[in-house]
Structure formats: structure tokens, C-alpha cells
DRENDO-1510 file (C-alpha; in Angstrom, 1 decimal, always signed):
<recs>
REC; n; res; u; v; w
REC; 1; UNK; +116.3; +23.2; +61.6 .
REC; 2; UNK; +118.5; +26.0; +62.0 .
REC; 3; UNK; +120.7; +27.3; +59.9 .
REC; 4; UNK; +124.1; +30.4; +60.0 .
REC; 5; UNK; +124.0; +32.7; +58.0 .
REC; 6; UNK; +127.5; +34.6; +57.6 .
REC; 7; UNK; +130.0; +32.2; +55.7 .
REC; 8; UNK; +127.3; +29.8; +55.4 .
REC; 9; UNK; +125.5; +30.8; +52.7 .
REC; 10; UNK; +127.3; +33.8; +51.2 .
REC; 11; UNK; +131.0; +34.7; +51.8 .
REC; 12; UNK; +130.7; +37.6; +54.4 .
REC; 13; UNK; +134.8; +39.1; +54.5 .
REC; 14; UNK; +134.7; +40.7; +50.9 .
REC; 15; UNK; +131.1; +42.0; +51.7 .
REC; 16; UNK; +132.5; +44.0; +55.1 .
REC; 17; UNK; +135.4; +45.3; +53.0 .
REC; 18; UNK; +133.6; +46.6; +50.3 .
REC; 19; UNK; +131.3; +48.1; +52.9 .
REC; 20; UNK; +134.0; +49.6; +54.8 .
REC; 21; UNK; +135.7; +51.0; +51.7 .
REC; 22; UNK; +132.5; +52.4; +50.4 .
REC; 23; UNK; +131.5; +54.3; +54.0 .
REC; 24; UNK; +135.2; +55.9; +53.7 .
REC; 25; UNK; +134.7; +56.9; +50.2 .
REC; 26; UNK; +131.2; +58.5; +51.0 .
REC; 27; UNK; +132.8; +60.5; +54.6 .
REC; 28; UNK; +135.8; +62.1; +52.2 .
REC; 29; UNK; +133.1; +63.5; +50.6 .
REC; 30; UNK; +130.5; +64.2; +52.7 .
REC; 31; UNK; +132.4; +64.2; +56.0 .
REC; 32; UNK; +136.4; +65.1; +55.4 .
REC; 33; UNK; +137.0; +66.2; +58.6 .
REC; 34; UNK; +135.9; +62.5; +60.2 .
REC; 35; UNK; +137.7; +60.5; +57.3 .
REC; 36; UNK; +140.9; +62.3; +57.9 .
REC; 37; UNK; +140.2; +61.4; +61.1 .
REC; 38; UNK; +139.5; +58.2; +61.6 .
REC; 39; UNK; +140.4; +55.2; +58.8 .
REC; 40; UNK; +138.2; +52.0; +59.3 .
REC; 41; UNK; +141.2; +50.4; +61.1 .
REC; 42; UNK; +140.6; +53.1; +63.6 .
REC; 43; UNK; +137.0; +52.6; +63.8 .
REC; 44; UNK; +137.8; +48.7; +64.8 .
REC; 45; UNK; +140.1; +49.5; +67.2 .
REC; 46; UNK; +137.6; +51.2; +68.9 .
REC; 47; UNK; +135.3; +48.0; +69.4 .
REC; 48; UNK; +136.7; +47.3; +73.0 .
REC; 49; UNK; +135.9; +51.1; +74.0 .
REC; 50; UNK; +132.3; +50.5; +73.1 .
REC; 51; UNK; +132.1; +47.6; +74.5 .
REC; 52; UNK; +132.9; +49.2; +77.9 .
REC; 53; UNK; +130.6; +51.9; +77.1 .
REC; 54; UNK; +127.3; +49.7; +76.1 .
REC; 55; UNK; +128.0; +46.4; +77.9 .
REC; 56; UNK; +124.5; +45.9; +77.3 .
REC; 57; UNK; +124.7; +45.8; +73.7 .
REC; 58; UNK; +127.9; +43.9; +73.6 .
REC; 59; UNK; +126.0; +41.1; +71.4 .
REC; 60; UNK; +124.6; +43.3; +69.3 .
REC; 61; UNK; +127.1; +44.5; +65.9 .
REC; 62; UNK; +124.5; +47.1; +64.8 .
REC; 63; UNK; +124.4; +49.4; +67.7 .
REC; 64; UNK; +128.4; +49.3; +68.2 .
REC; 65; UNK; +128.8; +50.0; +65.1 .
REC; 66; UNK; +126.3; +52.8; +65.2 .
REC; 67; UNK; +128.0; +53.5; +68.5 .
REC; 68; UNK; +131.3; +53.8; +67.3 .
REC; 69; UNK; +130.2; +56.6; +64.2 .
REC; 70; UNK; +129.0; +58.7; +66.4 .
REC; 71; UNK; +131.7; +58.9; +68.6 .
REC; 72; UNK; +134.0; +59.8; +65.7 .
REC; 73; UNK; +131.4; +62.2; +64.2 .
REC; 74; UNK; +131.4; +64.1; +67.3 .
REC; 75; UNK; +135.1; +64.0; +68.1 .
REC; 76; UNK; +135.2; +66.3; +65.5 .
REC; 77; UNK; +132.7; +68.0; +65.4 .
REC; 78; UNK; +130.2; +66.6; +62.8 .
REC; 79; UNK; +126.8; +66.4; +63.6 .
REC; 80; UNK; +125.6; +63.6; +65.2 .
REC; 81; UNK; +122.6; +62.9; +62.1 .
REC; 82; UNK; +125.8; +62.2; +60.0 .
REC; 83; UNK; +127.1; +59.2; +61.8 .
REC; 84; UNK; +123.4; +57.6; +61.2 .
REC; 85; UNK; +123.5; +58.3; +57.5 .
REC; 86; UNK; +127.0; +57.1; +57.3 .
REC; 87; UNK; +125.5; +53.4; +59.1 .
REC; 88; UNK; +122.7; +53.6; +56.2 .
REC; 89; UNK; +125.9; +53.9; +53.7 .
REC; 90; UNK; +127.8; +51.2; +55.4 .
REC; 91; UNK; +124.5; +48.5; +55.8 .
REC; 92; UNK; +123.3; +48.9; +52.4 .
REC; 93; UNK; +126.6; +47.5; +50.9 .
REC; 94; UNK; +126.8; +44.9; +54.1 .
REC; 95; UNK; +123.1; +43.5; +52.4 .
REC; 96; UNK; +124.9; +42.9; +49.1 .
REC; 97; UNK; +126.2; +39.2; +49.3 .
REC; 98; UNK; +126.2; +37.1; +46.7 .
REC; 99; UNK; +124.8; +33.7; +47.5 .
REC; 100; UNK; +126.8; +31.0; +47.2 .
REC; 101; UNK; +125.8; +28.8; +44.1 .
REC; 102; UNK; +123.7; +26.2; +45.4 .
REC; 103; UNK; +122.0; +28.7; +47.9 .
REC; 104; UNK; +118.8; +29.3; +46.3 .
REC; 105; UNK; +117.9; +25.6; +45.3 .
REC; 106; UNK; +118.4; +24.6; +48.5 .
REC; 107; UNK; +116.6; +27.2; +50.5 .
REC; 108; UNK; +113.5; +26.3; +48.2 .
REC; 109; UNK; +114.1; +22.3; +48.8 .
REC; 110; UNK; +114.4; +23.0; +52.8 .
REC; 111; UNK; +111.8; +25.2; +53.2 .
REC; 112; UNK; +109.5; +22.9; +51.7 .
REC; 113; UNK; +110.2; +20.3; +53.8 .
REC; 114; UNK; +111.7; +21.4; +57.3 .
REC; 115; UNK; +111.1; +24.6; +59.6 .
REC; 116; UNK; +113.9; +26.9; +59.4 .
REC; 117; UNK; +115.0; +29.3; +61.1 .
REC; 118; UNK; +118.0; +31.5; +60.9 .
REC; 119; UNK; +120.0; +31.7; +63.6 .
REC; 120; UNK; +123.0; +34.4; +63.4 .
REC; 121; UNK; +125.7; +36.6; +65.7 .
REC; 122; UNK; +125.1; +38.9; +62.8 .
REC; 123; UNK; +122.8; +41.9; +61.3 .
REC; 124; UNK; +122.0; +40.3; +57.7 .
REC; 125; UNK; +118.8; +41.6; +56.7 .
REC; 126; UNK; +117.3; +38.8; +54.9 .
REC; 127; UNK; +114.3; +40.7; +53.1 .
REC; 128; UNK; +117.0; +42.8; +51.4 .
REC; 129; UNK; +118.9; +40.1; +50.7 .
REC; 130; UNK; +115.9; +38.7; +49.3 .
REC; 131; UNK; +116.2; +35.1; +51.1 .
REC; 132; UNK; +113.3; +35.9; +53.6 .
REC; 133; UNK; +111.1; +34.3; +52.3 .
REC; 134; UNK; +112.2; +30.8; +53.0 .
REC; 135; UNK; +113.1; +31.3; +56.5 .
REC; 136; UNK; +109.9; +31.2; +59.3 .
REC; 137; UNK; +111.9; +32.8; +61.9 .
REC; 138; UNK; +115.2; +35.0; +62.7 .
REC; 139; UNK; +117.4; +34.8; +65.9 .
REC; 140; UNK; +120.2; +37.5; +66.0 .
REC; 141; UNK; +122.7; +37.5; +68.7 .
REC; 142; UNK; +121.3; +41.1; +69.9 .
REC; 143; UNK; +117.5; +39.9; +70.2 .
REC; 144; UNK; +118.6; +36.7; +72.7 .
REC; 145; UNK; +120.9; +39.3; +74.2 .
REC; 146; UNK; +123.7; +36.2; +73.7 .
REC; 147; UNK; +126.1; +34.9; +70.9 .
REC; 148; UNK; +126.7; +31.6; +69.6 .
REC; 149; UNK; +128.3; +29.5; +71.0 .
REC; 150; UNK; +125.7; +30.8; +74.5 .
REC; 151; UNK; +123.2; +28.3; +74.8 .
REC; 152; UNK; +120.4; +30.7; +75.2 .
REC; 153; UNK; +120.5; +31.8; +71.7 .
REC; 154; UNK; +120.2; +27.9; +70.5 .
REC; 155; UNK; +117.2; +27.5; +73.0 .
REC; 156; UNK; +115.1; +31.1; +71.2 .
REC; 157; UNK; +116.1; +28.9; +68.0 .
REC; 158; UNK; +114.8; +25.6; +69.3 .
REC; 159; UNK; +111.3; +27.9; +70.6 .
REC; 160; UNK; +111.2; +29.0; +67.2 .
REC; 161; UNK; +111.5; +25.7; +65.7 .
REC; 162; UNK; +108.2; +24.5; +67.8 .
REC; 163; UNK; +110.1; +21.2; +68.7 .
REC; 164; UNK; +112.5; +19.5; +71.4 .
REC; 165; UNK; +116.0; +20.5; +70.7 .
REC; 166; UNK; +116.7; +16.6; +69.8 .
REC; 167; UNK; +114.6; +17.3; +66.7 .
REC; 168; UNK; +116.7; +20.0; +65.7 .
REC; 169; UNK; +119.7; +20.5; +63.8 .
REC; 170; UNK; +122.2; +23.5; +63.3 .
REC; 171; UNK; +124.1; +23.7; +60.2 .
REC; 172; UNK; +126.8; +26.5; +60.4 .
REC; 173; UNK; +130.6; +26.9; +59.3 .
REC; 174; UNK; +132.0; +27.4; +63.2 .
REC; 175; UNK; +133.0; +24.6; +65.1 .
REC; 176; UNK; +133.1; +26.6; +68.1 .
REC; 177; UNK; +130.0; +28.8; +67.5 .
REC; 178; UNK; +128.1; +27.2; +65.2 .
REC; 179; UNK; +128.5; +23.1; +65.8 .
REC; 180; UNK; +129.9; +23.0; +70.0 .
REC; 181; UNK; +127.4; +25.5; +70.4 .
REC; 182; UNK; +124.1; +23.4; +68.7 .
REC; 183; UNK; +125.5; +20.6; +70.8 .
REC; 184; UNK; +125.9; +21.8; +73.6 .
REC; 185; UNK; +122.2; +22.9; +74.0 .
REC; 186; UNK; +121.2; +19.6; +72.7 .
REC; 187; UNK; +121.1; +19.7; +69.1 .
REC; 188; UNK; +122.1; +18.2; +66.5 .
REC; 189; UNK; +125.0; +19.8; +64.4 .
REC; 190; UNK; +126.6; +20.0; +61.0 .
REC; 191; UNK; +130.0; +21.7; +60.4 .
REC; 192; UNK; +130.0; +23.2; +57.2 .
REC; 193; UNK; +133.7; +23.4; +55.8 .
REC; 194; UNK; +134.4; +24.3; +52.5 .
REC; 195; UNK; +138.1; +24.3; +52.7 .
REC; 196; UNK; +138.8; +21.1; +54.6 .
REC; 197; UNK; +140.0; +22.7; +57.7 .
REC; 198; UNK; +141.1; +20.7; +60.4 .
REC; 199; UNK; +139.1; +20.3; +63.9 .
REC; 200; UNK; +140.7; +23.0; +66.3 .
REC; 201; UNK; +142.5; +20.9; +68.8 .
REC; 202; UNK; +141.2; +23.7; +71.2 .
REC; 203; UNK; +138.2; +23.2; +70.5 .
REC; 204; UNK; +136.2; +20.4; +72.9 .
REC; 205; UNK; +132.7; +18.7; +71.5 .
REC; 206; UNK; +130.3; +17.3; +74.1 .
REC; 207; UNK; +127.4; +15.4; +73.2 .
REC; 208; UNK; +125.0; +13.2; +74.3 .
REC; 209; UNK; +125.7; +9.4; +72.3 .
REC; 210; UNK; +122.2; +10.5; +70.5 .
REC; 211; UNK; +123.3; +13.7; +68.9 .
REC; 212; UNK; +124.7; +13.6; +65.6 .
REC; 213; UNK; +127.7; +15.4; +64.6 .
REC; 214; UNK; +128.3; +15.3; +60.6 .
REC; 215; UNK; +130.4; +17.6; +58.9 .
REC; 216; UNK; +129.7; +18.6; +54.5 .
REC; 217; UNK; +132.0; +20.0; +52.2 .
REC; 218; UNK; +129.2; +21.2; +50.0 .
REC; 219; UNK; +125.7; +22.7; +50.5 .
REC; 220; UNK; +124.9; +20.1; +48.3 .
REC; 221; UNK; +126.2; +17.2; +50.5 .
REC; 222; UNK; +124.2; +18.9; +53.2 .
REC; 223; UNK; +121.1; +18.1; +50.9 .
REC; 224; UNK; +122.1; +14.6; +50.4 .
REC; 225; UNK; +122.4; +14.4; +54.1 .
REC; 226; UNK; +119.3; +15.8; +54.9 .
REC; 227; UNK; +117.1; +13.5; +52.1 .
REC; 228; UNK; +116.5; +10.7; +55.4 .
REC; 229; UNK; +115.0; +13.1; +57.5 .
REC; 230; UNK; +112.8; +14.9; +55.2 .
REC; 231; UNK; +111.4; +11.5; +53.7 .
REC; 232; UNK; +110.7; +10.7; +57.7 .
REC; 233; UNK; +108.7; +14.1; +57.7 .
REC; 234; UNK; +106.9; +13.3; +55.0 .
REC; 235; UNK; +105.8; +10.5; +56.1 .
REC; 236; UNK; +105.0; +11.5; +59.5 .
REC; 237; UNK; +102.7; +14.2; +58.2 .
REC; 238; UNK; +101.0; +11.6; +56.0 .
REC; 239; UNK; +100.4; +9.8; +58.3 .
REC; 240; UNK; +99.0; +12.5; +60.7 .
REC; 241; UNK; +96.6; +13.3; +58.0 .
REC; 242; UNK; +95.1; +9.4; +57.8 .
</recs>
């Protein structure tokens, strides 16, 4: 199985602003002349420059962001060794989620019983985080060189997964990324959604009468949901030993 990572198994919005907020705290006093400069409103604005600069790194959040330091470091002046420190500053505090309750039980349960592999648009580093390891693989967005909802990052999680992308289900809080995505590449998907949002109308699923489409409030339902397939494992694997 696959599974998101951002808003799926830690809340990721507080964790960028407290990030953000921390990198501008540390350039007023390290670097005054680029926090005077530039707020972190300014820095987003920016991500549509970048993009035009690095096209080839458009799926990946690291190097724009990286990108878009050093072009305020040196738009005033500040050496360029600066704008890396200040992306150590700002990634440190992006590593320090905090795990949604039910998170560690069920990574331990999964892991146990299914392949997984995490499949993300994102830069979480999962060792700091200290989730690694339960997790046998890692696709990011910048090492398919796509973003969910592209198909070709599903099929680098399916390759990782060691099995036909029928066998495999996505479980991420997107409909459009995460679950049209999974199905579209011929997965199975499950939406997780918290807060009981509606489906977005603009939003079309596609699947083949074979794929299954469930959605969970709760990691735990997600559990519950799962219980069929890993007692099929199981017994597949017993009997693969007789």
C-alpha cells in the first residue's frame, strides 16, 4: 500500500507557518538586510518566477525553495552560503509535526502486515520525523520528476510495492491528488477526510468496476477497513509456506 504523507498523518499548515515564522526570526538577526527585504509572503509570491527559471525542478519544493533564498540573499547582497543556512533553519522546523494520535499504532499494525510505501508531493524527511522505520520505500514528487495526481508517480509507487497496481491501495486526504490520482493509474483508493468535506463537484473519478473507492473519517476506520485484506495476506503467506 501506499500511503500520503502531508495532512495524512500529521497536520502540515501550522508546521509551514511555524517554519516560516522561525526562518524570518533567524534572517532579522542574522540577515537584516534580506528580512527587511523580503517577508515570507514575498518569498511565495515568488514561486511562479522560479518556476520559469527551473522548469525542471517544478515538482520538486526543496530546490524552489532553496531557489527562491538565494535569489533574495543576493538581491541584496548577502552571500549566497546564507540562503543555504537559512533552508537548514526553515527544514529543521518543517521536520517537526506532530503525529496525529492514532499514527504510531497504526504504522506498527501496517507495517507488519502490508508493504508500504510513502508516496508524497512533499520533502518530509521521515528518519527525522522518526517514522522511517515503518515505511520500505519513499516516492517524492521531485524523484519521479511528477506530482500527484501524474500517473507516473503512482506507477514508481506501484514498482516499489513489488505488485500489479490492482493489489495496491493509496490512502491520502486529496480527492484530486491523492484518490483520482491512485485511480486513475489503477489503484485502489481511500479518501481520508477528517472534516466531512463534500466530494468537489469538479472533481471527476474514473475507475475500472474492480477498483474500490472508500473513503474514512478516522485512521482508525482506515484500520478497520484494512483488517479483510491483511487476514487474506496472512493467509496467503501461510499458505505459501505449506
Amino acid at each position: 500500500m501506499s500511503l500520503d504523507l502531508d495532512d495524512t498523518l500529521w497536520e502540515l499548515g501550522p508546521v509551514i507557518r511555524r517554519a516560516e515564522q522561525t526562518l524570518q526570526a533567524w534572517l532579522r538577526q542574522r540577515y537584516p538586510a534580506v528580512s527587511e527585504r523580503f517577508s515570507s509572503a514575498d518569498m511565495f509570491a515568488m514561486r511562479p518566477l522560479m518556476l520559469e527559471r527551473y522548469p525542471e525542478h517544478r515538482h520538486d519544493v526543496s530546490t524552489l525553495r532553496r531557489a527562491t533564498l538565494r535569489h533574495c540573499f543576493e538581491a541584496v547582497g548577502a552571500p549566497r552560503a546564507g540562503a543555504d543556512d537559512a533552508y537548514g533553519v526553515f527544514y529543521a522546523v518543517r521536520n517537526e509535526v506532530k503525529l496525529f494520535e492514532e499514527v504510531p499504532a497504526l504504522l506498527a499494525w501496517l507495517s507488519e502486515r502490508f508493504t508500504v510505501v510513502a508516496l508524497t508531493n512533499g520533502n518530509a524527511d521521515l528518519e527525522r520525523i522518526g517514522v522511517s522505520t515503518y515505511f520500505e520505500h519513499v516516492v517524492t514528487a521531485a524523484r519521479a520528476g511528477a506530482s500527484k495526481p501524474d500517473r507516473a508517480i503512482f506507477e514508481m509507487a506501484r514498482a516499489a510495492c513489488g505488485v500489479p497496481a490492482s493489489q495496491v491501495v493509496h490512502v491520502g486526504d486529496h480527492p484530486g491528488a491523492d484518490v483520482a490520482g491512485a485511480l486513475g493509474a489503477g489503484m485502489h483508493a481511500v479518501w481520508f477526510n477528517p472534516a466531512g468535506h463534500a466530494w468537489p463537484q469538479d472533481i471527476e473519478v474514473r475507475r475500472h468496476p474492480n477498483q474500490a473507492h472508500q473513503e474514512v473519517r478516522s485512521l482508525a476506520q482506515l484500520r478497520a477497513l484494512l483488517q479483510p485484506a491483511a487476514r487474506n495476506a496472512a493467509t496467503t503467506e501461510q499458505t505459501g509456506r505449506g
